[in-house]
C-alpha positions in Angstrom: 0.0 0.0 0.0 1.1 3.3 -0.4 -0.6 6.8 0.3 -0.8 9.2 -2.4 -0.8 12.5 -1.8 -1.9 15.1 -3.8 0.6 18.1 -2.9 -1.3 21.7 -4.6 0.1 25.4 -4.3 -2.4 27.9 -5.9 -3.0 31.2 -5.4 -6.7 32.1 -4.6 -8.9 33.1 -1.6 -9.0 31.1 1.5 -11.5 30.7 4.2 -10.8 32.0 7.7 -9.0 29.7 10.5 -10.3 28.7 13.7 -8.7 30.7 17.0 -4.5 30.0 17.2 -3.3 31.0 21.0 -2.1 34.4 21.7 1.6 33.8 21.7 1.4 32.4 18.3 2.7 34.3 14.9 3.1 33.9 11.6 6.8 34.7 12.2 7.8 30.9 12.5 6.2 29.6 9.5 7.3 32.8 7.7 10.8 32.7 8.2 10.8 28.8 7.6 8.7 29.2 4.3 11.1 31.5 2.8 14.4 30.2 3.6 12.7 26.7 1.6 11.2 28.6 -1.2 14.7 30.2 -2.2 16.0 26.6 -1.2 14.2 25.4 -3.9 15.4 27.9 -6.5 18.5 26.0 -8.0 17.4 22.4 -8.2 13.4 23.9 -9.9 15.4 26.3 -12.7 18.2 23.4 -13.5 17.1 23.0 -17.1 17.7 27.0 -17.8 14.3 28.0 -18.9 11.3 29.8 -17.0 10.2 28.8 -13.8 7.4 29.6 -11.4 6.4 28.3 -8.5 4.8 29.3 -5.3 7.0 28.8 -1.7 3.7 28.8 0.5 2.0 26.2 -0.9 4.5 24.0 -1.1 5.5 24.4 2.2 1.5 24.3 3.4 1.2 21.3 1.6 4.5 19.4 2.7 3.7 20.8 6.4 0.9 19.3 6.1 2.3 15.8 4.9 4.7 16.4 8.2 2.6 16.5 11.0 1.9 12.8 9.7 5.4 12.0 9.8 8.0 10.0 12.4 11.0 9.1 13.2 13.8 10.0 10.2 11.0 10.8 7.8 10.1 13.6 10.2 13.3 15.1 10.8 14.0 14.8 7.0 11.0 16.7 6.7 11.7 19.1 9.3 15.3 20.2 7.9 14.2 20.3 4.4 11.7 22.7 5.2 13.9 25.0 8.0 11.1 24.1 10.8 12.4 25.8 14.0 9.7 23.8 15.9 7.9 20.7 16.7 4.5 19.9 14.4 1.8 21.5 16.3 3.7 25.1 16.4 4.2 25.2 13.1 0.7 24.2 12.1 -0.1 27.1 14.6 2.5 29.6 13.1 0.3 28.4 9.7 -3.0 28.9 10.8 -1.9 32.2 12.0 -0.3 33.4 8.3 -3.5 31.7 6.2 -5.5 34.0 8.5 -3.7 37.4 7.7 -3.0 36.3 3.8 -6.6 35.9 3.4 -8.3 39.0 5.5 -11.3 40.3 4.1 -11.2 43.1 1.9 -12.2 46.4 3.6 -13.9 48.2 0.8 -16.3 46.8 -1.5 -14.5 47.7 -4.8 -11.0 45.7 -4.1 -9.5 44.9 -6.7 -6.4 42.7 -4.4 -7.6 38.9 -3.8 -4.8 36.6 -1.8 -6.7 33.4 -0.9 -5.4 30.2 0.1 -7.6 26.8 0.7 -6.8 23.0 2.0 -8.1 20.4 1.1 -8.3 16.2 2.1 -9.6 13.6 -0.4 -9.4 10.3 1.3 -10.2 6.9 0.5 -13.8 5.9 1.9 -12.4 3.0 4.3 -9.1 4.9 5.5 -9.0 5.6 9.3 -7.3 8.0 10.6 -5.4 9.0 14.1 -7.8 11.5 16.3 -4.5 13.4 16.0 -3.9 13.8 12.3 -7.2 14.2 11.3 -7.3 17.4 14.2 -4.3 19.0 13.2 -5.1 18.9 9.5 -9.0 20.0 9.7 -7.9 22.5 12.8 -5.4 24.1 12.2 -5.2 24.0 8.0 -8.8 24.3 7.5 -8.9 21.0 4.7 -12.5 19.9 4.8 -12.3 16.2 4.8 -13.7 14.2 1.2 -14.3 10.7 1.2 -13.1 8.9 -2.5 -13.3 6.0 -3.9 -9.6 5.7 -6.0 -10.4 2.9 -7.8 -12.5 4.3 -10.0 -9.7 6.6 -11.0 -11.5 9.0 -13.9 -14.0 9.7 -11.2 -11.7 10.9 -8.2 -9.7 12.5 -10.7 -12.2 14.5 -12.1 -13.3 15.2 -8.8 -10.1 16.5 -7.4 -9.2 18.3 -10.6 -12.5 20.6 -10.3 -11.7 21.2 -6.6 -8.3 22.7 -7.8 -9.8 24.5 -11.0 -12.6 26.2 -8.5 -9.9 27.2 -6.3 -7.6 28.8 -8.7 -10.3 30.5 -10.8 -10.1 27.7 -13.5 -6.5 28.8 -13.8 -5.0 25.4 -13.2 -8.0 23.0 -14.4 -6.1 19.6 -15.1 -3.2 19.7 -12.3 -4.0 15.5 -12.0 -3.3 13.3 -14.7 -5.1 10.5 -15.4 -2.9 7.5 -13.6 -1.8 9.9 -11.2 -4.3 8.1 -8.8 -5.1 5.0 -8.7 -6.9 2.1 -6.3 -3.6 2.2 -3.9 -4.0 5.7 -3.1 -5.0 6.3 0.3 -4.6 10.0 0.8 -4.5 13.4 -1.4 -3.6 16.4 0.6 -4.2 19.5 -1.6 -3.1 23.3 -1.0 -3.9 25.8 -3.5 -2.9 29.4 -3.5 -4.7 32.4 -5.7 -3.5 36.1 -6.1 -4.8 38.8 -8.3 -3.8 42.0 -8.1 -3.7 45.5 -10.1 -0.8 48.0 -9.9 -0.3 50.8 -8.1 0.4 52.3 -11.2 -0.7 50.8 -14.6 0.9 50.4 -17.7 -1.0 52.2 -20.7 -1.3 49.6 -23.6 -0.7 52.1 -26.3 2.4 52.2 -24.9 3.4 48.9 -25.3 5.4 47.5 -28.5 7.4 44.9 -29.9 11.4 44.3 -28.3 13.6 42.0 -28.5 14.5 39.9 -25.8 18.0 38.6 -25.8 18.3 34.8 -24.1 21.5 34.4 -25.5 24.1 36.1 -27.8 22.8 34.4 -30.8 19.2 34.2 -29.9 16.2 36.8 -29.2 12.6 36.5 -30.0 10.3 39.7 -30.1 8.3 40.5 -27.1 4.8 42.6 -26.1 7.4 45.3 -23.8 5.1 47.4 -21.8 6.6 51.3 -21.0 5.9 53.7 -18.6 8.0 56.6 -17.2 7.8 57.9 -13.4 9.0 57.5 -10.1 9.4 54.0 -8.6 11.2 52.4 -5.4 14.0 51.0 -6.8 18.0 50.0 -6.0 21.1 49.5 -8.0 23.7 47.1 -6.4 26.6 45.5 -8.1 25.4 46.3 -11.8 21.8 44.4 -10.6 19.2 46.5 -10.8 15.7 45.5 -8.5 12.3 47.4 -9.2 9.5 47.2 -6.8 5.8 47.3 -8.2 3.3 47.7 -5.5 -0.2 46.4 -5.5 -3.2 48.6 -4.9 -4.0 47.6 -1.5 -7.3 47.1 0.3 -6.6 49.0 2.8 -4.6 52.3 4.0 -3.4 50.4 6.6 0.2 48.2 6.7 2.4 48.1 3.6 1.1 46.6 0.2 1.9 43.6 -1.8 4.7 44.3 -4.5 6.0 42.5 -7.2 10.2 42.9 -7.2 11.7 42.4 -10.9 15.4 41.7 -9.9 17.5 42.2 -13.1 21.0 41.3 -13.3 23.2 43.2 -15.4 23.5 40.5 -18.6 21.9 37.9 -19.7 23.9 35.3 -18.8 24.5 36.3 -14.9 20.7 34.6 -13.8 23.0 31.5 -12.1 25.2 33.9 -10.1 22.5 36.0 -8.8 20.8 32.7 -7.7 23.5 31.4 -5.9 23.5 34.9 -3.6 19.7 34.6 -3.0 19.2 34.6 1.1 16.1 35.6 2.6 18.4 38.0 4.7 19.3 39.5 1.2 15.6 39.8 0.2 15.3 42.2 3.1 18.0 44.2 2.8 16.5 45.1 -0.7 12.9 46.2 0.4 15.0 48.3 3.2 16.7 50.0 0.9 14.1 50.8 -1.5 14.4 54.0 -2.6 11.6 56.8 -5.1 13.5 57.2 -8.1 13.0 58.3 -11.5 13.2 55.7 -13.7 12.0 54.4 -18.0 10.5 51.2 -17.2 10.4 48.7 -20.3 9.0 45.1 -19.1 7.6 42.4 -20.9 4.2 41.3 -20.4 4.1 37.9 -20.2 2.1 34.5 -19.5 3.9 31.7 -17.7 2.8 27.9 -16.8 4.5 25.4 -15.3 4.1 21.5 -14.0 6.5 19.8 -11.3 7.6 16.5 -10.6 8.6 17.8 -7.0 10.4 14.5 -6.1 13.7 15.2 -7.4 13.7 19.0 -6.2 13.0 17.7 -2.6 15.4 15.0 -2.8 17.6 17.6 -3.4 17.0 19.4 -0.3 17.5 16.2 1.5 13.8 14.9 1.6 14.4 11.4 -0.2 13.0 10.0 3.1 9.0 9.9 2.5 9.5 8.5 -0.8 11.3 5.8 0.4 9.4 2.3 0.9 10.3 2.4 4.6 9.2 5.5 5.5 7.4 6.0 8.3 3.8 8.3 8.1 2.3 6.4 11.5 1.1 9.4 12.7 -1.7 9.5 9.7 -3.1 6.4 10.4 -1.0 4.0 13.2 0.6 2.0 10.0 4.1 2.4 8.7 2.9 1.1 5.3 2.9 4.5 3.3 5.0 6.2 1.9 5.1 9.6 -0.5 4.6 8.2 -4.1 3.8 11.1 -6.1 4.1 14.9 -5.8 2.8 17.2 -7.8 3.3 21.5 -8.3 1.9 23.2 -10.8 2.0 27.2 -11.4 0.4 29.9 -13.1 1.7 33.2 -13.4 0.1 36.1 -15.3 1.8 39.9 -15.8 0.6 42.4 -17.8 -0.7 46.2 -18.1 -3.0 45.8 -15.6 -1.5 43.8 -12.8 -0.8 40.2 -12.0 -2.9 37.0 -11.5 -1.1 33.9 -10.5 -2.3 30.5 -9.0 -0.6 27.4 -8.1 -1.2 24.0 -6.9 0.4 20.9 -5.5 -0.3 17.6 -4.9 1.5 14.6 -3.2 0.6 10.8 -3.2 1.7 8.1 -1.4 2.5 4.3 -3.4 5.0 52.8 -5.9 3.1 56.0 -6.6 4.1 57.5 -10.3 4.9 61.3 -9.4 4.2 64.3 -12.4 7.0 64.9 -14.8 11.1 65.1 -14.0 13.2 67.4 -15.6 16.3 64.5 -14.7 16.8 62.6 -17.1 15.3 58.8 -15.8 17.2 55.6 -15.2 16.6 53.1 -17.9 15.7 50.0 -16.2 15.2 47.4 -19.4 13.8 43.8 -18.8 15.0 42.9 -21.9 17.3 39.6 -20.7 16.9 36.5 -18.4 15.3 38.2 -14.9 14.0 36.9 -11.7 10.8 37.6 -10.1 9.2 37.7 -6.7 5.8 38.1 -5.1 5.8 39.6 -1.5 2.9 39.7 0.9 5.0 42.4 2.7 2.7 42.7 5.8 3.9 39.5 6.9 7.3 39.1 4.6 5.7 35.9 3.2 6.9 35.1 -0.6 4.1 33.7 -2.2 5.3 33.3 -6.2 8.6 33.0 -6.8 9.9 32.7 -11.0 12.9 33.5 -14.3 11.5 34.7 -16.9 14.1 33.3 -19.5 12.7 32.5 -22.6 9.7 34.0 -24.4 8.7 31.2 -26.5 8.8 28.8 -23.8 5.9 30.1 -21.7 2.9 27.2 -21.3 0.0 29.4 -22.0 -2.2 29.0 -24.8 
C-alpha cells in the first residue's frame, strides 16, 4: 500500500481559521517558508528555462504531509523545510499566516484577492489518528472528502474541479489521469490564488514589440510594456531591483509588491541565484528608494508542471519517498510512503497587474509622481530576470519565478 498524496500550491482566496493561541505568529512559519522557497530555486530552474512556483503552498502542503510523519522521515522533513519547531507550532505559526493572507477586503470595490484553501480527499475506508485528522482539519482548515480511488476518472475529475474552482479555473487539469489509482490512500491538496492591479498601470498604447536577448545568438520579439515615473527602486553590483506595488485594500500596513530583480547581462541569472538569502531579500525592500526611472518590461504568461520528487530529494527529503518510511502518525501503519508529488503554477503579468495560481499535490505508493526634468534611469527587462511576489505585511513570498525564454511560456 502506499498513500498518495496530492501536494497543490495555488494562489486564490481562502477561508478564515479557527482561534491560534495568543503567543502564536506567523513569524515561525514565515521565516521557515522562505528560507525553503529560495532553497528550492537551484534544483526547480536546473534546465535553464522559465520557472514559477509558489514557496507557501509547497511548504502548506508538505507541512501538512509532516505533521503525519515520524521518526527519520520527520526530521528529513523538518530540515528540508527550515522548521524551528515541533508539528503543532508550526501548524499554529500556519493557521496564524493563512489567516492574515486571506483578511477580508475592507472596501467593496477591491480589486487585491490573496486566498489560500486545504483540502483532504481520502479513500472511503481509510481511518485516521484523532490526532492527524485534528491538526489537519484544525489548524489547516482542509474539509475532509471521502473517495473512492479505484475508479480513478471519477476521483480524478473530482479533485481536478476542486483545484480549477480554487484557482479561478487557472490550473484545471493539475492530475493526470494514472496519477491516482486504487492504492491511493490520501490526497492532501493546498492551493494558493492572487490577483492584483498596480499601483500604477501600464497604458497599452504604450506597449510595443522588443527584442529579448536569451542568448548572444538568440532573441525572440516581445509585447514590452513602458511607462516613465518614479518607482522604489536600487542599483547594487550592476543588478538593478524594481519594486511594483499592489493597490491595497486598505490604508493600513504596507502593500503587496511585485520585485523584478534584473542582473546586469543575460547570462548572470546563475550567479545571482547562488547569492539569493532571505536576509538579502530584506536588505533590498530596506533599501528601496523613489526614483525616476524608463520602465520597459515584458508582459508575459507563464505555466509550469512539477515532478517535485527530485527537487525535494535535493534538499534532503528522499526520506518519504522511500518504501520504509514511516507516516504512522496518519493512520497507526508504517505502510505508506510519498509516491507522487505534484506543483503546478500559473503566473500572469501584464498592463494591468498580475494574476497567479498554483497548486500541489503529493501521493503516497510605488506612486508614479508628475513629470522630472532628470533625465530617468533606464531599467530594461530585456534579458533573463527573476521575479518575486511579496505579501510584505507578513514578509511571506508567495510566487517565486525566471522569466528566461519567451517562446517557452505554457499558456495558450
Amino acid at each position: 500500500m502506499f498513500l498518495s498524496k496530492l501536494f497543490l500550491s495555488t494562489a486564490l482566496t481562502t477561508t478564515l481559521l479557527a482561534s491560534t493561541p495568543e503567543h502564536v505568529d506567523s513569524k515561525t512559519a514565515v521565516d521557515s517558508l522562505n528560507a525553503f522557497g529560495i532553497d528550492l530555486l537551484t534544483p526547480m530552474t536546473s534546465n535553464h528555462t522559465n520557472a514559477v512556483y509558489s514557496p507557501s503552498s509547497l511548504f502548506i502542503s508538505l507541512s501538512m504531509v509532516a505533521s503525519g510523519a515520524n521518526g527519520t522521515t520527520l526530521q528529513s522533513m523538518k530540515k528540508g523545510l527550515h522548521w524551528s519547531g515541533d508539528t503543532l507550532e508550526i501548524a499554529q505559526s500556519i493557521q496564524c499566516l493563512s489567516k492574515q493572507l486571506s483578511s477580508a477586503p475592507t472596501e467593496k470595490n477591491c480589486l487585491l484577492t490573496c486566498t489560500n484553501v486545504n483540502g483532504l480527499f481520502a479513500e472511503q475506508d481509510t481511518s485516521f489518528l484523532p490526532s492527524f485528522q485534528k491538526t489537519v482539519e484544525d489548524y489547516y482548515q482542509a474539509n475532509l472528502q471521502s473517495m473512492n480511488f479505484s475508479l480513478q476518472v471519477q476521483a480524478t475529475d473530482i479533485i481536478n474541479t476542486w483545484i480549477s474552482n480554487s484557482t479561478h479555473g487557472k490550473i484545471p487539469r493539475l492530475l493526470q489521469l494514472g496519477d491516482v489509482d486504487s492504492s491511493t490512500r490520501l490526497a492532501l491538496v493546498d492551493a494558493v490564488y492572487f490577483s492584483g492591479q498596480w499601483v500604477s498601470p501600464f497604458s497599452k498604447e504604450k506597449t510595443t514589440k522588443q527584442p529579448f536577448i536569451t542568448d548572444p545568438k538568440k532573441r525572440h520579439d516581445v509585447s514590452m510594456m513602458r511607462q516613465v515615473g518614479s518607482f522604489s527602486f536600487l542599483e547594487q553590483s550592476s543588478t538593478q531591483i524594481l519594486a511594483l506595488p499592489f493597490k491595497a485594500c486598505s490604508t493600513e500596513g504596507p502593500q503587496p509588491l511585485l520585485l523584478i530583480v534584473l542582473p546586469p547581462t543575460f547570462d548572470d541569472l546563475k550567479n545571482l541565484q547562488k547569492q539569493l538569502t532571505p536576509d538579502l531579500i530584506q536588505q533590498w525592500l530596506s533599501e528601496l528608494k523613489p526614483q525616476f526611472l524608463d520602465v520597459q518590461l515584458p508582459n508575459f504568461c507563464l505555466r509550469k508542471r512539477y515532478d517535485m520528487q527530485q527537487p525535494l530529494k535535493a534538499l534532503g527529503m528522499a526520506a518519504p519517498f522511500m518504501s520504509n518510511a514511516d507516516f504512522s502518525g496518519i493512520d497507526g501503519s508504517k505502510d505508506l510512503f510519498l509516491s507522487k508529488a505534484i506543483h503546478e503554477a500559473y503566473f500572469h503579468l501584464d498592463e494591468q497587474g498580475v494574476e497567479a495560481s498554483a497548486a500541489s499535490i503529493a501521493t503516497f505508493h510605488v506612486t508614479a509622481t508628475g513629470p522630472s526634468k532628470e533625465s530617468p534611469i533606464a531599467f530594461t527587462a530585456n534579458h533573463p530576470f527573476l521575479f518575486l511576489l511579496i505579501d510584505q505585511q507578513t514578509s511571506t513570498l508567495l510566487f517565486l519565478g525566471e522569466f528566461v525564454d519567451p517562446s517557452l511560456t505554457g499558456c495558450n
